[in-house]
PAFI-823110 format. One record per atom (N, C-alpha, C, O): residue number from 1; x, y, z; atom name. Coordinates in steps of 0.2 Angstrom, whole numbers. Atoms other than C-alpha are relative to their C-alpha. Example, Ala and Ser with C-alpha at 12.3 -4.5 7.8 and 13.67 -1.06 7.14 Angstrom:
BEGIN
   num      px      py      pz   atome
     1       4      -6       0       N
     1      62     -22      39      CA
     1       4       6       0       C
     1       9       5       3       O
     2      -4      -6      -1       N
     2      68      -5      36      CA
     2      -4       5       3       C
     2      -1      11       4       O
This chain:
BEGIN
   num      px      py      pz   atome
     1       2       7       0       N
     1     101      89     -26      CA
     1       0      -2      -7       C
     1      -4       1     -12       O
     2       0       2       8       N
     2     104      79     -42      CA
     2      -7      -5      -1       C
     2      -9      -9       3       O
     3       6       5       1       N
     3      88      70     -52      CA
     3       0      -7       3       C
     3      -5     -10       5       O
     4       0       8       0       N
     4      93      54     -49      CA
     4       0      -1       9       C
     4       0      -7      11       O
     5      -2       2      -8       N
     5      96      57     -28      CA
     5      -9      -1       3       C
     5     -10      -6       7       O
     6       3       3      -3       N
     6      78      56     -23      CA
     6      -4      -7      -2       C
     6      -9      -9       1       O
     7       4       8       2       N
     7      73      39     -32      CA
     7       0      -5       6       C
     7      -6      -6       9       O
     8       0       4      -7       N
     8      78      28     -18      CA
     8      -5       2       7       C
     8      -6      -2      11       O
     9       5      -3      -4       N
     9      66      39      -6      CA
     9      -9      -1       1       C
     9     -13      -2       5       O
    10       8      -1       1       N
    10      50      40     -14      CA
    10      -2      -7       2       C
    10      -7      -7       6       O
    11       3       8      -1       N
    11      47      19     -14      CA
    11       1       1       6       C
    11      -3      -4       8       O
    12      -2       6      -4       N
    12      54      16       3      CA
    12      -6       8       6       C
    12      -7       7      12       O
    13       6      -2      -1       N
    13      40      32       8      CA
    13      -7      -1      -2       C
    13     -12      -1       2       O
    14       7       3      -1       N
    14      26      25       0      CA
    14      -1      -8       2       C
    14      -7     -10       1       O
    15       1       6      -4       N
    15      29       7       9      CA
    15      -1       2       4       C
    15      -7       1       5       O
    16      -1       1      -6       N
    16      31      14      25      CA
    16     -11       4       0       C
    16     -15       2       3       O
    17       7      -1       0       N
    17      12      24      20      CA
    17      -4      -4      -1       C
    17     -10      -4       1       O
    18       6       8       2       N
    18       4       7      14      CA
    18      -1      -4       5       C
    18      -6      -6       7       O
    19      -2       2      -6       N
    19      11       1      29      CA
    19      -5       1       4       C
    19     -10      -3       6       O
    20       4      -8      -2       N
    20       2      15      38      CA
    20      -9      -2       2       C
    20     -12      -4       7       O
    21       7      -1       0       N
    21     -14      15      31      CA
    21      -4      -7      -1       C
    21     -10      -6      -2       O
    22       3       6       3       N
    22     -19      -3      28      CA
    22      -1      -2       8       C
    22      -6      -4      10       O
    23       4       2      -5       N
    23     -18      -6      47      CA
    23      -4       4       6       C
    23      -8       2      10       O
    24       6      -4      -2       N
    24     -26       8      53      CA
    24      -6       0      -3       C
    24     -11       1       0       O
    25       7       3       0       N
    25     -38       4      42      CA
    25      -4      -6       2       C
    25     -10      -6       2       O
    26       1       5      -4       N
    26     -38     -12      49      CA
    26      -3       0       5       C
    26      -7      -4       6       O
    27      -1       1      -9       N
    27     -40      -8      66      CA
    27      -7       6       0       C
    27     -11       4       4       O
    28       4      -5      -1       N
    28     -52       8      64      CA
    28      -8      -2      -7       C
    28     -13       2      -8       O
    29       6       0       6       N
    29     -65       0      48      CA
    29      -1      -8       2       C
    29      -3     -12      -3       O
    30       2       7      -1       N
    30     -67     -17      58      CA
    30       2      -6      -4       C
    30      -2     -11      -5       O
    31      -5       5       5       N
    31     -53     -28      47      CA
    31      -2       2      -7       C
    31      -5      -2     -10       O
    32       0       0       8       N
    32     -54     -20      30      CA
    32       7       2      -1       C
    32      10       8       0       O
    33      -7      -2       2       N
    33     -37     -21      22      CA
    33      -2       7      -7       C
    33      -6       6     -12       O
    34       0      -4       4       N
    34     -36      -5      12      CA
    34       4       1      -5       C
    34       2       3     -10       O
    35      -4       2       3       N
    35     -20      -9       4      CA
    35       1      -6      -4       C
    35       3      -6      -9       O
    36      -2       8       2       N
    36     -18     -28       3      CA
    36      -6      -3      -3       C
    36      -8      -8      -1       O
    37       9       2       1       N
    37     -37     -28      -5      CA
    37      -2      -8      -1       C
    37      -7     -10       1       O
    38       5       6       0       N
    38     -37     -47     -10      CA
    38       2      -5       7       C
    38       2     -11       8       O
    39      -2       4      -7       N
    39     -31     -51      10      CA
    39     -10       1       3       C
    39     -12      -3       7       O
    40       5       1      -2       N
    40     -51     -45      12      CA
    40      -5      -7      -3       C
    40     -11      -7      -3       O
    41       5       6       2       N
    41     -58     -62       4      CA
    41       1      -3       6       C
    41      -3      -8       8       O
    42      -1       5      -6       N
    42     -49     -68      21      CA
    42      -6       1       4       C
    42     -11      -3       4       O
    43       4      -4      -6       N
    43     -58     -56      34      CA
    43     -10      -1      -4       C
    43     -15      -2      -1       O
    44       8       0       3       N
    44     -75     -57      21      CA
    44      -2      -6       2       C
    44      -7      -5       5       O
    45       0       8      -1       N
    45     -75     -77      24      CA
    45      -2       3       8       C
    45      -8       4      10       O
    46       0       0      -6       N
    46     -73     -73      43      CA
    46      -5       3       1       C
    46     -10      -1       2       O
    47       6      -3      -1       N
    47     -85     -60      43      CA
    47      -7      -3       2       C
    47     -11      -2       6       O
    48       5       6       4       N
    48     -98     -73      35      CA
    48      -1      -4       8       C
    48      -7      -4      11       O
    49      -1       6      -5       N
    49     -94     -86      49      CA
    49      -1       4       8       C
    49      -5       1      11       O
    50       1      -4      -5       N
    50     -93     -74      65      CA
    50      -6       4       1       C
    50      -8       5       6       O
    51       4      -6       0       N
    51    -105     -62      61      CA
    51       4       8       3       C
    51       0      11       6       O
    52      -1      -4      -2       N
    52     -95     -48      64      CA
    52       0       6      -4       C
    52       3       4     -10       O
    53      -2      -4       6       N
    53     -94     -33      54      CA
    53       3       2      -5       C
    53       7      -2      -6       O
    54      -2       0       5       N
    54     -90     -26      40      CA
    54       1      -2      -6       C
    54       4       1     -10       O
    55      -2       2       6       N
    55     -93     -37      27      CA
    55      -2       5      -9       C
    55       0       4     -15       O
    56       2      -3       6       N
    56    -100     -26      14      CA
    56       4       4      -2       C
    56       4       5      -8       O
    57      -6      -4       2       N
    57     -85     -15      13      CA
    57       5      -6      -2       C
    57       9      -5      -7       O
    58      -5       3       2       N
    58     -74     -29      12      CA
    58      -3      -4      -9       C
    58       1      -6     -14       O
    59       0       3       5       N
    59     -83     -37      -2      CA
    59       0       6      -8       C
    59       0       4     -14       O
    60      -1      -4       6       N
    60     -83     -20     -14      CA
    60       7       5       1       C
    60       8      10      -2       O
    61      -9      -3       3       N
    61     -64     -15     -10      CA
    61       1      -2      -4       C
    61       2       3      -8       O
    62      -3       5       8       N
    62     -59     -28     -25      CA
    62      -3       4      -5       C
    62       1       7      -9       O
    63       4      -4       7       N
    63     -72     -20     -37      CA
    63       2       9       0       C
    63       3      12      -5       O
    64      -3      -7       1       N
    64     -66      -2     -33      CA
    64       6       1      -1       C
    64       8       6      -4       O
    65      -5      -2       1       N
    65     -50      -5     -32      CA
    65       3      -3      -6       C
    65       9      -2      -6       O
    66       0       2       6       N
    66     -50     -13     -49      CA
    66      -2       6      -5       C
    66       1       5     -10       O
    67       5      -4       3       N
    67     -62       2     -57      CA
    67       7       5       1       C
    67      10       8      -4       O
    68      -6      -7      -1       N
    68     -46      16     -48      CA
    68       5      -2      -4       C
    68       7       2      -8       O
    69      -6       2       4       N
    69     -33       7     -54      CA
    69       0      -1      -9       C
    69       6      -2     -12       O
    70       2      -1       6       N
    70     -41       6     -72      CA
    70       0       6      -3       C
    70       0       7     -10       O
    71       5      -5       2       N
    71     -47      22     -71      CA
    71      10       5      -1       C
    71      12       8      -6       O
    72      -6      -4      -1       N
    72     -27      29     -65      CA
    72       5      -1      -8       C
    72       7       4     -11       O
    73      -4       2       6       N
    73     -19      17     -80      CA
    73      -2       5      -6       C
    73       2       8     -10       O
    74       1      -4       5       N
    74     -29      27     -92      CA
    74       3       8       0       C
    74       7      10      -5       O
    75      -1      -6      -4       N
    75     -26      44     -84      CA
    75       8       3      -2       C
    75      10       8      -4       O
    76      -7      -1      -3       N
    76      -7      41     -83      CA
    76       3       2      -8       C
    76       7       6      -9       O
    77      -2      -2       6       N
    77      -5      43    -102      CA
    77       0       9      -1       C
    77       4      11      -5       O
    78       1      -7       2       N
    78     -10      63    -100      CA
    78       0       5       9       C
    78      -2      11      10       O
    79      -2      -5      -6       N
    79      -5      67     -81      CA
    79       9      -4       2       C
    79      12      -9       0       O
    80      -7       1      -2       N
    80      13      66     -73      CA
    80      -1      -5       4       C
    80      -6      -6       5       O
    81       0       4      -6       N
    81      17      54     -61      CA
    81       0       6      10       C
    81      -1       4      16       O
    82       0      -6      -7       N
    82      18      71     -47      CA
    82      -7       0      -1       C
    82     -10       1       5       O
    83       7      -2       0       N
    83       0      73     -54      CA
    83      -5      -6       3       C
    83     -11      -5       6       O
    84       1       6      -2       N
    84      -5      56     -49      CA
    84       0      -2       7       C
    84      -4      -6      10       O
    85      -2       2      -7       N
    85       3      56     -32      CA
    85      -5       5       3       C
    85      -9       4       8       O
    86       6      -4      -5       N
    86      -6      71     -27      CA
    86      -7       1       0       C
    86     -11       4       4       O
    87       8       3       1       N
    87     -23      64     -34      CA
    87       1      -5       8       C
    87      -2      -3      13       O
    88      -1       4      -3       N
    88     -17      51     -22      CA
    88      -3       4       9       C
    88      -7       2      13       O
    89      -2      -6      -7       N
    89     -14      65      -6      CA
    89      -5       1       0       C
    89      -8      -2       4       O
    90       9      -3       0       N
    90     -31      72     -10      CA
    90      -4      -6       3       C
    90      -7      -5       8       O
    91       4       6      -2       N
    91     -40      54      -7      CA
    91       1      -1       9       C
    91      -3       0      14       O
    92      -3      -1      -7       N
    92     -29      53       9      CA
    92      -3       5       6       C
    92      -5       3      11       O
    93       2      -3      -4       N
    93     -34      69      15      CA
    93      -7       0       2       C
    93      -9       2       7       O
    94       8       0       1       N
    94     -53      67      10      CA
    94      -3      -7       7       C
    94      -7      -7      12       O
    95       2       5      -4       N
    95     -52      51      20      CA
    95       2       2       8       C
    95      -2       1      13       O
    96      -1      -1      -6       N
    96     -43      57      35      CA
    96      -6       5       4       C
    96      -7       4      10       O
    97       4      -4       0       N
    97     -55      71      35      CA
    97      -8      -6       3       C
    97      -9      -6       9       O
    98       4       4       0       N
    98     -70      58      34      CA
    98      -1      -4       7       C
    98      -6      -6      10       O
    99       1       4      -7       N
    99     -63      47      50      CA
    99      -2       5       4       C
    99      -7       4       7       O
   100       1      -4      -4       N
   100     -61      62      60      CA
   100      -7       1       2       C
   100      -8       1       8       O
   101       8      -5       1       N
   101     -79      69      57      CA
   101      -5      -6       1       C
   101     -10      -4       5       O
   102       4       4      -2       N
   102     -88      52      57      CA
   102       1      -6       5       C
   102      -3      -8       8       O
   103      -3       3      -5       N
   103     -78      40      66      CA
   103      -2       2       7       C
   103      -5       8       8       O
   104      -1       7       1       N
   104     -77      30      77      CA
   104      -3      -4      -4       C
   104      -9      -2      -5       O
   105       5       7       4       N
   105     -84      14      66      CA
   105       1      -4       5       C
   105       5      -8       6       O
   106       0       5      -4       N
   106     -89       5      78      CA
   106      -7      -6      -4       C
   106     -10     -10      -1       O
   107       6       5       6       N
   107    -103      -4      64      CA
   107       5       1      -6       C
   107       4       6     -10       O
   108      -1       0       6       N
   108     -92      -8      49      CA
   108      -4      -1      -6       C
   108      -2       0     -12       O
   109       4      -1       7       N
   109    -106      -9      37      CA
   109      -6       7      -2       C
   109     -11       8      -6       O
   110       4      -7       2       N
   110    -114       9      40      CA
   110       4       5      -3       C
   110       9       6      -2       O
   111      -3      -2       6       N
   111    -112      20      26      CA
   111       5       5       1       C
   111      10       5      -3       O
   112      -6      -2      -4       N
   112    -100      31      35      CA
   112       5      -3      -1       C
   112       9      -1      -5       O
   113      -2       4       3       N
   113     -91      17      35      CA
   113       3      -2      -6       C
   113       9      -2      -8       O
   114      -2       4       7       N
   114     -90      10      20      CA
   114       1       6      -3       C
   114       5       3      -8       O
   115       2      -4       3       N
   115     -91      27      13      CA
   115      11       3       0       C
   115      14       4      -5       O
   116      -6      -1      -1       N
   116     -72      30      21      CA
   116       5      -5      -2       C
   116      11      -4      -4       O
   117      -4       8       4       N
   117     -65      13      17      CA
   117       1       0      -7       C
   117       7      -1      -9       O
   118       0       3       9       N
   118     -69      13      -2      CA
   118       6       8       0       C
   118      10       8      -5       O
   119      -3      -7       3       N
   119     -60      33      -3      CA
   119       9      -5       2       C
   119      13      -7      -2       O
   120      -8       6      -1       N
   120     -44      22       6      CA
   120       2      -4      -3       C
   120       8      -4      -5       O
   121      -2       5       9       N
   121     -46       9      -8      CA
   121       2       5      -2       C
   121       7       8       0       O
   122      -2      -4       4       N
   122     -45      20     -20      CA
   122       5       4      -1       C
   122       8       4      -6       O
   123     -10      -2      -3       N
   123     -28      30     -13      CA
   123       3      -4      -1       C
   123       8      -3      -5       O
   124      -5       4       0       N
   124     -20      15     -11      CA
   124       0      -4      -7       C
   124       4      -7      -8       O
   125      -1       4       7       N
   125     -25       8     -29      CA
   125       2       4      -3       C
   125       6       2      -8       O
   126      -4      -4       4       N
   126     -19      24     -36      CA
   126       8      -1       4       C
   126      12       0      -1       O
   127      -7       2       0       N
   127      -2      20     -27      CA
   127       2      -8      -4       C
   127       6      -9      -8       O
   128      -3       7       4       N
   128      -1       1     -33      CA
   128       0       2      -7       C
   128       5       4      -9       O
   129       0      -2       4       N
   129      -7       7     -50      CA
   129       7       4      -5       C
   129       8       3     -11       O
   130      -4      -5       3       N
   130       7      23     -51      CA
   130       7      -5       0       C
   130      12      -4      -4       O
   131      -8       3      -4       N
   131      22      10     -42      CA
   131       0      -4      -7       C
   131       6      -6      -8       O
   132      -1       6       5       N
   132      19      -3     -59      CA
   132       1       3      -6       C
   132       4       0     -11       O
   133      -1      -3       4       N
   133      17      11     -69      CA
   133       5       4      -1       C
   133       8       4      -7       O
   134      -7      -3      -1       N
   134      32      23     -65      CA
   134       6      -5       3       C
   134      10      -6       0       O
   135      -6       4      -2       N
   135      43      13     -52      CA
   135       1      -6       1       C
   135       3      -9       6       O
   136       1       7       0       N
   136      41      -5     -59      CA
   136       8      -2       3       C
   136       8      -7       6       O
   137      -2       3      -4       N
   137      58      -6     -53      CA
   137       4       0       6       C
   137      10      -1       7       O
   138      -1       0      -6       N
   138      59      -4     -38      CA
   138      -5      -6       6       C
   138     -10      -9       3       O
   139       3       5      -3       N
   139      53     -15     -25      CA
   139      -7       0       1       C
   139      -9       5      -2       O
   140       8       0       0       N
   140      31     -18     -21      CA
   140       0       4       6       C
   140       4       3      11       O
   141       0      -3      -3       N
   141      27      -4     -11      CA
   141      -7      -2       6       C
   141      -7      -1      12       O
   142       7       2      -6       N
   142      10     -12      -2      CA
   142      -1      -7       3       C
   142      -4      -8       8       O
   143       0       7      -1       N
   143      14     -31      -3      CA
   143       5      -3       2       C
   143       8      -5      -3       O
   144      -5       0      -2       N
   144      27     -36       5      CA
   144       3     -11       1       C
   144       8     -14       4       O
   145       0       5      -1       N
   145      26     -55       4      CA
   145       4      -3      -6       C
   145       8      -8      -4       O
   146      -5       2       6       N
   146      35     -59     -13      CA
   146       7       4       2       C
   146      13       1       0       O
   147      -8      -3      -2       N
   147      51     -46      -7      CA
   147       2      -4       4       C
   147       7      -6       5       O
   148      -3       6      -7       N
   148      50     -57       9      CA
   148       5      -4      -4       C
   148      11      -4      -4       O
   149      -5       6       2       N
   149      54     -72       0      CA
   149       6       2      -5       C
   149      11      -2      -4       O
   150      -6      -2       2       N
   150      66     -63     -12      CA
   150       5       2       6       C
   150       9       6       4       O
   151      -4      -3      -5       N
   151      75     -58       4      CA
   151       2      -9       2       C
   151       7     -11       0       O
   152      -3       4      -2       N
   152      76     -74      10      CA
   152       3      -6      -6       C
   152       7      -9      -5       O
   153      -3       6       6       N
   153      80     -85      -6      CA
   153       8       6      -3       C
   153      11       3      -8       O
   154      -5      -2       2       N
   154      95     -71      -9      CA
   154       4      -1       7       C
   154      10      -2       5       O
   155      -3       1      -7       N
   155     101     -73      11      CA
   155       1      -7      -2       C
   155       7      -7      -4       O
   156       0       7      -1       N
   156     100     -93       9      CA
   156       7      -1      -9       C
   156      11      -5      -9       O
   157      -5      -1       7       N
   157     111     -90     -10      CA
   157       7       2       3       C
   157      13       0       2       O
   158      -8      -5      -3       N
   158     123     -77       0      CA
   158       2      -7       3       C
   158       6     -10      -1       O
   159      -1       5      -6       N
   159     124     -92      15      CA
   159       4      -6      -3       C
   159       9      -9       0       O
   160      -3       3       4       N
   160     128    -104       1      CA
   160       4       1      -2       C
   160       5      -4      -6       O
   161      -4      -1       3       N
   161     140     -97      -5      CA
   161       3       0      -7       C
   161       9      -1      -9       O
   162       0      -1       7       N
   162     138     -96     -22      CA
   162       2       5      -3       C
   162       7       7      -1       O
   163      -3      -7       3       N
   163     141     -82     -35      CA
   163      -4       7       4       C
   163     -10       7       3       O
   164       0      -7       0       N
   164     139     -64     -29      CA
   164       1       4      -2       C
   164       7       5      -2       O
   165      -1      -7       6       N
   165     136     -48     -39      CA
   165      -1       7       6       C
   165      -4       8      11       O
   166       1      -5      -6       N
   166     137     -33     -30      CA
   166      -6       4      -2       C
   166      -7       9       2       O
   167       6      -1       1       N
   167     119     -30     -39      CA
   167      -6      -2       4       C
   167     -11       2       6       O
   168       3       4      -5       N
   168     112     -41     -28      CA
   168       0       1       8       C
   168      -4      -1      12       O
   169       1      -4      -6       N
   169     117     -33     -13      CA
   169      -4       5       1       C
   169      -8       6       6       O
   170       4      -9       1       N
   170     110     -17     -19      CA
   170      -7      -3       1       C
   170     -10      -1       6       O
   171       4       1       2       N
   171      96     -26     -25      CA
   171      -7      -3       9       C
   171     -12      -1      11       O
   172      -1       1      -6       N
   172      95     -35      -6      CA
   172      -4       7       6       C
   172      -9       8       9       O
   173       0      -5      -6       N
   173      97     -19       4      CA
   173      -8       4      -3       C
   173     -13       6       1       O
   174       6      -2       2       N
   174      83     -12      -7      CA
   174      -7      -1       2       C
   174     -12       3       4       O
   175       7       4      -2       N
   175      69     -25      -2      CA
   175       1       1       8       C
   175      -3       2      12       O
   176       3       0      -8       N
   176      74     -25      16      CA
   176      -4       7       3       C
   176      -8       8       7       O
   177       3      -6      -3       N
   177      72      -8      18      CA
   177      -6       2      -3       C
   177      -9       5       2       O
   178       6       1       1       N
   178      55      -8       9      CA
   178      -4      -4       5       C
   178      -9      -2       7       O
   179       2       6      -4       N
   179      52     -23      21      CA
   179      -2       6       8       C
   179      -7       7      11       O
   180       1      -4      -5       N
   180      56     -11      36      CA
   180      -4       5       1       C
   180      -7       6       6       O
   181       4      -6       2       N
   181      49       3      30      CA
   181      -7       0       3       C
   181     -10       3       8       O
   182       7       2      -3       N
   182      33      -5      30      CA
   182      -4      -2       8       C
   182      -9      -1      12       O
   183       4       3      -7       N
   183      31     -14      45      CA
   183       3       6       4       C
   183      -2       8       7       O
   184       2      -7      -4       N
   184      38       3      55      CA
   184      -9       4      -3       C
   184     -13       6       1       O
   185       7      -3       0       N
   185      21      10      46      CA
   185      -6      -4       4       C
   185     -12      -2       7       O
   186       6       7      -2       N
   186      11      -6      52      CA
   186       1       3       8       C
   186      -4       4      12       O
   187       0       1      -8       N
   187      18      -3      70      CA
   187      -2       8       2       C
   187      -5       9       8       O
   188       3      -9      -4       N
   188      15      17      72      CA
   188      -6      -1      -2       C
   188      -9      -5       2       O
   189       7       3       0       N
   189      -1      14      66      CA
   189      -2      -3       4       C
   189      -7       1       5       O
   190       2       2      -4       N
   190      -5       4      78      CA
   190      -1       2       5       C
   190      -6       2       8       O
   191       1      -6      -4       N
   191       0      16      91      CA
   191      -2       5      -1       C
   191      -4       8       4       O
   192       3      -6       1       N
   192      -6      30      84      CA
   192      -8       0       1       C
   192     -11       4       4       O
   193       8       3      -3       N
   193     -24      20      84      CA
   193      -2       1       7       C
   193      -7       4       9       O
   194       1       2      -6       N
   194     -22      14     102      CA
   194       2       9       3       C
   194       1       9       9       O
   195      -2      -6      -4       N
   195     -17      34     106      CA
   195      -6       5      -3       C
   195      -9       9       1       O
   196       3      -7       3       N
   196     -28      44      96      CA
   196      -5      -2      -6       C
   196      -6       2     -11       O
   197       7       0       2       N
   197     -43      34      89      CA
   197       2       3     -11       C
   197       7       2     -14       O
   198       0      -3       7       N
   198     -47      42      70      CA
   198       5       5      -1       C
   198       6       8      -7       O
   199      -6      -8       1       N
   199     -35      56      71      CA
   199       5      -5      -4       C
   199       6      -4     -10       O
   200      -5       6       5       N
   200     -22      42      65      CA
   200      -1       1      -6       C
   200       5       2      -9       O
   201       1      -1       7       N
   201     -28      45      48      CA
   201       3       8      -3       C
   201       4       8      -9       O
   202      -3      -6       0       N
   202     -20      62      49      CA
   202       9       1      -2       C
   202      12       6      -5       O
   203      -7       2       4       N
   203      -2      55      45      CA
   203       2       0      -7       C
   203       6       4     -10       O
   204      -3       0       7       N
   204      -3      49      30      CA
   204      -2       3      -4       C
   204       0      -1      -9       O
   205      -4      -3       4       N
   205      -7      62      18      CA
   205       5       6       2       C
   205       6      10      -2       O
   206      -7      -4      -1       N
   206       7      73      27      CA
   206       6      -3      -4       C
   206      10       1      -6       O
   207      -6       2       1       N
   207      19      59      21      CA
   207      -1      -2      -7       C
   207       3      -3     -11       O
   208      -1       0       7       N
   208      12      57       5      CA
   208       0       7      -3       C
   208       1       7      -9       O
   209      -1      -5       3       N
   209      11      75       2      CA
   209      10       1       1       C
   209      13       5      -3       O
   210      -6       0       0       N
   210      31      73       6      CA
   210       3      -3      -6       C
   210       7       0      -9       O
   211      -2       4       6       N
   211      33      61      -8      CA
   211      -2       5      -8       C
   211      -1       2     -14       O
   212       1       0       6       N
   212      27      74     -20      CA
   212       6       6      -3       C
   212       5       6      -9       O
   213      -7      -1       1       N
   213      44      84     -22      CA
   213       3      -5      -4       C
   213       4      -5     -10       O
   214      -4       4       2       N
   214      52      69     -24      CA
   214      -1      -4      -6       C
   214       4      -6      -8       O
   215       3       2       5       N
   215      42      63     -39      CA
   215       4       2      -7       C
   215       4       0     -13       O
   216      -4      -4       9       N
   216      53      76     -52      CA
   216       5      -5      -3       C
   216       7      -5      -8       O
   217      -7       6       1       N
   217      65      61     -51      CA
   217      -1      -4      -5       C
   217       4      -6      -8       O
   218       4       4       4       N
   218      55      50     -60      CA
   218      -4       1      -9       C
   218      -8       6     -10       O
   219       0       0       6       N
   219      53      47     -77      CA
   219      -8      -5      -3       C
   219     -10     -10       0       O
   220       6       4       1       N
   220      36      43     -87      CA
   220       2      -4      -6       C
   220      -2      -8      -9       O
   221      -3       6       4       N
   221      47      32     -98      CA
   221      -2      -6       4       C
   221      -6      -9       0       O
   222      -2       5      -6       N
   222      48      20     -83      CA
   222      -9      -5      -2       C
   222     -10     -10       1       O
   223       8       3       3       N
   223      27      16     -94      CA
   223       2      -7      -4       C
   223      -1     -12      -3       O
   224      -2       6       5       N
   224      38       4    -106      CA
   224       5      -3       5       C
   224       9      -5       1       O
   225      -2       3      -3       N
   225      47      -4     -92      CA
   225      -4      -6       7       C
   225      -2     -11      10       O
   226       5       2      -3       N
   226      32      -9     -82      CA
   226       1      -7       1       C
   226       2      -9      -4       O
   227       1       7      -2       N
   227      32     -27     -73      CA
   227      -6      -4      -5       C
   227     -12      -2      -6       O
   228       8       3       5       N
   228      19     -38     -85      CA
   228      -4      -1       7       C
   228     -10      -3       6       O
């Protein structure tokens, strides 16, 4: 296999793991986004107004996942991008470990709880983190709402009939399939949940220990290309 063959892989596996884990955390930590961390000022607002669980985890995802992602940026000058990903796998399994054992959360604000929530931030801030630092470009591996609309503002360009680059195809097929990716992790997730409770957590570092093969592909150049 040539350097250059698993690049295309690695991003459109860690969508589908963001995917994943953001709504099994969703569904197993009483609405705490672990991936989309500022979707929890949504769910904290609700929390507030309902009374329902949760809020205490949702209001210190932002500050952890700020602290990880600080803490990776520094890091990334003196470990690889494979050493990074399987910091990542380790958080992963720490947590999947953690639902299994203390799960169900049926109180999102006991320390259990929150104790597996914030390890879940933290994975998924060292993927946004590594994706800005090594695969700036490639399409957002956790947020899928700015690709949307580049998906759609290049379909409504194609439909007009404008100029077309065959860059823009590539560029197209890139984001849907990130698009896809994701929302297949969002929907096994949900099944996995509705099948098998906290065990769900058990997926995903399998699939991100997959993604760490795939990493030799990848260049720590990709530091000076970084998206601002």
């Amino acid at each position: 296999m040539s350097a250059a063959a698993p690049r295309p892989m690695l991003p459109l596996l860690l969508s589908f793991n963001a995917g994943y884990v953001d709504t099994a955390g969703f569904l197993a930590l009483q609405g705490l986004f672990t991936a989309h961390v500022t979707g929890n000022f949504v769910t904290f607002g609700a929390a507030m107004v309902l009374g329902i669980s949760g809020a205490v985890a949702k209001l210190l995802a932002l500050p952890v996942f700020c602290a990880v992602v600080i803490a990776t940026r520094l890091l990334s000058s003196r470990l690889s991008l494979r050493s990074l990903l399987a910091g990542k796998t380790l958080l992963l399994a720490i947590a999947a470990a953690m639902a299994v054992r203390l799960g169900p959360f049926v109180d999102g604000d006991t320390i259990p709880a929150i104790a597996t929530g914030m390890v879940l931030v933290a994975a998924m801030a060292v993927q946004n983190a590594v994706h800005r630092i090594h695969l700036a470009a490639a399409p957002p591996t956790t947020l899928m709402t700015g690709t949307t609309t580049q998906i759609m503002i290049d379909i409504a360009d194609l439909l007009h009939g404008g100029e077309w680059q065959p860059e823009n195809s590539a560029r197209l097929g890139r984001m849907a399939a990130a698009v896809a990716l994701f929302a297949l992790g969002c929907g096994l997730a949900a099944l996995a949940f509705a099948a098998s409770g906290a065990w769900c957590f058990v997926l995903p570092p399998v699939v991100a220990a997959a993604t760490l093969p795939l990493s030799h592909a990848e260049s720590g150049s990709a530091l000076q290309t970084a998206r601002p």
